[in-house]
C-alpha positions as CSV (number, residue, x, y, z in Angstrom):
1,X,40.9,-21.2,-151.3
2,X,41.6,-20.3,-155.1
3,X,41.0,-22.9,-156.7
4,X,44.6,-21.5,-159.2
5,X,45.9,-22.2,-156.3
6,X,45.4,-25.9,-155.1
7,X,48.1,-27.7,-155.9
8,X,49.7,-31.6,-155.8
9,X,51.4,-31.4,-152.1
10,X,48.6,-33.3,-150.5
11,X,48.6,-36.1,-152.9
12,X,50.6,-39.3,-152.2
13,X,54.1,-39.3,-154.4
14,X,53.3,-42.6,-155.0
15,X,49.7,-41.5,-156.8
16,X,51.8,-39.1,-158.9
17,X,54.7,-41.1,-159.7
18,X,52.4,-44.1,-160.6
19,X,50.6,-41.1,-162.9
20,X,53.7,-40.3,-164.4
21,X,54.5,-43.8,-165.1
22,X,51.1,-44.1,-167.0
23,X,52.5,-41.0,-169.5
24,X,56.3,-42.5,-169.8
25,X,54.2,-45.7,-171.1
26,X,51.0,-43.6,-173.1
27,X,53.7,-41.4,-174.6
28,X,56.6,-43.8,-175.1
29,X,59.0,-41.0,-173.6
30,X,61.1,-41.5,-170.2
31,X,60.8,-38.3,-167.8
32,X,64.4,-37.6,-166.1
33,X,64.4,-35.8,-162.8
34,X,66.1,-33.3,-164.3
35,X,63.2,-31.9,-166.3
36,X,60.7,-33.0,-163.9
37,X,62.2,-30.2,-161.1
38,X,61.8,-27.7,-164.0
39,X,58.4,-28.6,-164.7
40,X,57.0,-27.3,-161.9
41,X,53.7,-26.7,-162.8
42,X,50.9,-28.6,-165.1
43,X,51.3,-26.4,-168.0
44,X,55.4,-27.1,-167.8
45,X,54.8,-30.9,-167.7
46,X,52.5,-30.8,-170.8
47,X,55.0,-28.5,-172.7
48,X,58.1,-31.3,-171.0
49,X,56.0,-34.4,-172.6
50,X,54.6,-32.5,-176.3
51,X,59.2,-31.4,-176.0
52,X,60.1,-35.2,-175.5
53,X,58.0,-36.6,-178.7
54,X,59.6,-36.3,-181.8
55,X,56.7,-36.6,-184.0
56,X,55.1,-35.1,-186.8
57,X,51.5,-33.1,-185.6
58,X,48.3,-33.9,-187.3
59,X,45.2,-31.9,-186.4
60,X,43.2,-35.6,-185.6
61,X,41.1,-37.0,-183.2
62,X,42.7,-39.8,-181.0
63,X,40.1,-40.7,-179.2
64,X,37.6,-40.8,-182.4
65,X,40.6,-43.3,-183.9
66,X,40.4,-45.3,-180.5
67,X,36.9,-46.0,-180.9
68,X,37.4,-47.1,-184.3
69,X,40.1,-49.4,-183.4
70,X,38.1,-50.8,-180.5
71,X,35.2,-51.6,-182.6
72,X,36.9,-53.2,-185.4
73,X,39.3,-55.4,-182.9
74,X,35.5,-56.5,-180.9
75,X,34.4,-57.5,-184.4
76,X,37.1,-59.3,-185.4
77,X,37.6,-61.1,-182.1
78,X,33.7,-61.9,-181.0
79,X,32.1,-62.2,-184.9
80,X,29.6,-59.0,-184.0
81,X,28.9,-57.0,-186.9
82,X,31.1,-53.5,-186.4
83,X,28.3,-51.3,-187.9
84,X,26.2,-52.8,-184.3
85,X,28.9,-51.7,-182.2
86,X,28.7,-47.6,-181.1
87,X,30.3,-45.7,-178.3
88,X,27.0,-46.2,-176.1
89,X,27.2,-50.0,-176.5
90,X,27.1,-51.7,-173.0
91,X,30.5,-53.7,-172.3
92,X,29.2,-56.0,-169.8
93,X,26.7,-57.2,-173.5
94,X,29.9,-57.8,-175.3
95,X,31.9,-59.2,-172.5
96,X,29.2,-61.4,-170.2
97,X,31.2,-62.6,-166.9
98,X,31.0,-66.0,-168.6
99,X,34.5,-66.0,-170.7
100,X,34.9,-62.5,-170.1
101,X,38.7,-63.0,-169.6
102,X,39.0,-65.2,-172.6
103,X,36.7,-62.4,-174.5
104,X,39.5,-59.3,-173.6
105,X,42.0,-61.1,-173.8
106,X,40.7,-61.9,-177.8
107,X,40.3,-58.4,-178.1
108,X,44.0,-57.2,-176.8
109,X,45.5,-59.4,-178.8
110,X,43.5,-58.1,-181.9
111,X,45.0,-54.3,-180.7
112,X,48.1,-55.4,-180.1
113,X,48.6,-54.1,-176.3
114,X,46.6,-54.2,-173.1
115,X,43.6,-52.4,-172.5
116,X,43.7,-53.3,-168.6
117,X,39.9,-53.2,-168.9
118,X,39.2,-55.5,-164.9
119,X,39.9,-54.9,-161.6
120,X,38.8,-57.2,-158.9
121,X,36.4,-56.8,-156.5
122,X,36.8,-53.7,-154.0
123,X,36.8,-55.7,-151.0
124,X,39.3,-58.1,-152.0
125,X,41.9,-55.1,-152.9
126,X,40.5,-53.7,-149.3
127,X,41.3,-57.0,-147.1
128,X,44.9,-57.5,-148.8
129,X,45.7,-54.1,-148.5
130,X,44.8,-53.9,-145.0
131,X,46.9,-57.1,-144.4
132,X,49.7,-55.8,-145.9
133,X,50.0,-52.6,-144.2
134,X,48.9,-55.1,-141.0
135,X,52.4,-57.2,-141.8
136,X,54.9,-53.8,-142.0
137,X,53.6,-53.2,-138.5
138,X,54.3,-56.9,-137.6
139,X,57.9,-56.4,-139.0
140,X,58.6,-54.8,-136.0
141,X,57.7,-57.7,-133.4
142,X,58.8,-60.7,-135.7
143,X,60.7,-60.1,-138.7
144,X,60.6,-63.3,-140.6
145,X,56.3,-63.3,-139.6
146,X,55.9,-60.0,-140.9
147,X,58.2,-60.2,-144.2
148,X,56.3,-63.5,-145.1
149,X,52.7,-61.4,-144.4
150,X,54.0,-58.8,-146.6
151,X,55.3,-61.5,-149.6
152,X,52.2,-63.5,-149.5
153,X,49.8,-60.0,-149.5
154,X,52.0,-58.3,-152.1
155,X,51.9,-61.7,-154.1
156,X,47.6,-62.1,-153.5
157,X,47.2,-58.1,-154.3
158,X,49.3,-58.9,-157.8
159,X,47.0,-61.8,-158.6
160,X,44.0,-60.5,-157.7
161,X,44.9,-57.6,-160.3
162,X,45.4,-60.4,-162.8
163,X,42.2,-62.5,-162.0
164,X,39.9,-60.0,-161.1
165,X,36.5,-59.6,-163.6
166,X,35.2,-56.3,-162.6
167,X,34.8,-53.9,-165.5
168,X,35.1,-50.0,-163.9
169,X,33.6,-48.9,-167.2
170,X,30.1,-48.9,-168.7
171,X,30.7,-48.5,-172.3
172,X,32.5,-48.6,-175.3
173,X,32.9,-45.0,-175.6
174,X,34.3,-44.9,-171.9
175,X,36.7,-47.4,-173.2
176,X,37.8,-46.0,-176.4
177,X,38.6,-42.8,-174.0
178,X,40.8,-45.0,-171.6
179,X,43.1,-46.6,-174.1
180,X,43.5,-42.6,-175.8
181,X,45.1,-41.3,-172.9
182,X,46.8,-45.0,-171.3
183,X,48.0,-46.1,-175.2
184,X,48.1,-42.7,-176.7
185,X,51.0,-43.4,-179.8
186,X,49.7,-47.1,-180.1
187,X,45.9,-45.4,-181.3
188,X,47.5,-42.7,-183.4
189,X,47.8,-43.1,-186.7
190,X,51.2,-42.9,-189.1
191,X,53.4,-41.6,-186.3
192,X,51.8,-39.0,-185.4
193,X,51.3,-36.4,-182.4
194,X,48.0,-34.0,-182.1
195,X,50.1,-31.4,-180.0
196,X,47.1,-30.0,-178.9
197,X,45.3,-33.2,-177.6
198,X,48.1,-33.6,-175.1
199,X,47.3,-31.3,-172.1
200,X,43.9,-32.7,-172.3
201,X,45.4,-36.4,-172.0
202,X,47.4,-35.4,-169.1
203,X,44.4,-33.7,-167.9
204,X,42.4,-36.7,-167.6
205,X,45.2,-39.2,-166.6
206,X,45.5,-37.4,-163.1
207,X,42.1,-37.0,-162.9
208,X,41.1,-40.4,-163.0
209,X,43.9,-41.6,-161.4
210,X,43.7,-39.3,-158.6
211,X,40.0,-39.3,-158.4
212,X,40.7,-34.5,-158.6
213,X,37.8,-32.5,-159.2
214,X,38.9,-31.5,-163.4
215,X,38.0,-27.5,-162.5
216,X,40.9,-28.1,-160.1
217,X,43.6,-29.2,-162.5
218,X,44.6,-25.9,-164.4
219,X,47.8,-25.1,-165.9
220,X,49.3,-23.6,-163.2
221,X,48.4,-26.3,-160.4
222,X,52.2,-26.8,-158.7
223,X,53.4,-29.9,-157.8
């Protein structure tokens, strides 16, 4: 198949709506159905979101900022010098397992917003999921044994999500990356928009979120 051609119709909604989401939040913009059914394509998306922010554009690096506020918020919160912090430092050296929640959550609130850096174990997510979709079937036999299955795993998937101490990134450089597309206004300096950074931050939010091939993803993949 062309790859032009490959398109969103075999993806869960729910993975794109969840992606979708991620940009109403990164861009501090709300996508209405109405301009989502004319934005058919990736390209129309971009041109929807870059449409929906009313900023001023300035030809500058967001991720290159990110990094910069990253480092400076780890060396405020942890003491390290910022000159010994690059983009190839290893985060699991500046946040060991030992306090590693206590060490984030130092650094978030040195940022001012969430950097959603853990996720717990894969197993875990795997067994509760498996329960869940375990107690939707159950709902069908016994209704008040299956809505309680279905509370309690919805309840131990949310927590797990809160407790868990897996980082999914190596360094501080991946890091810096994540919070430019997740947190893209909060990293950009003076109210700014780099108009031409934004299909590239789209770009990489459905990538990673939707685990696509990037030579898939071009500007006229149709959802």
């Amino acid at each position: 198949m062309d790859k032009e051609f490959i398109n969103f119709r075999n993806v869960d909604l729910s993975d794109i709506c969840d992606v979708l989401t991620k940009i109403e939040k990164s861009f501090n913009i709300k996508l209405d159905n109405q301009g989502l059914e004319k934005a058919n394509t990736f390209k129309g998306l971009c041109e929807l979101v870059i449409s929906k922010i009313d900023l001023e554009h300035e030809e500058t690096c967001t991720t290159q900022h990110a990094f910069y506020m990253l480092r400076n918020a780890i060396a405020n919160a942890s003491g390290i010098n910022k000159y010994d912090i690059s983009t190839h430092t290893k985060l699991c050296k500046l946040f060991p397992k030992e306090g590693r929640l206590e060490a984030i959550s130092k650094v978030e609130d040195e940022l001012g917003f969430r950097i959603n850096l853990l996720k717990p174990r894969q197993w875990v997510v795997t067994i509760f999921s498996l329960t869940l979709i375990a107690s939707g079937i159950v709902c069908f036999f016994n209704l008040f044994a299956g809505l309680a299955g279905l509370l309690s795993s919805a309840i131990a998937l949310k927590l797990a999500g809160k407790f868990g101490k897996e980082m999914h990134l190596k360094t501080v450089g991946d890091l810096a990356c994540k919070i430019s597309r997740e947190s893209y206004l909060k990293v950009r300096r003076n109210n700014t928009i780099n108009k031409t950074e934004v299909e590239q931050k789209l770009r990489e939010l459905f990538v990673n979120d939707l685990e696509l091939e990037p030579v898939t993803l071009t500007r006229r993949t149709s959802f």
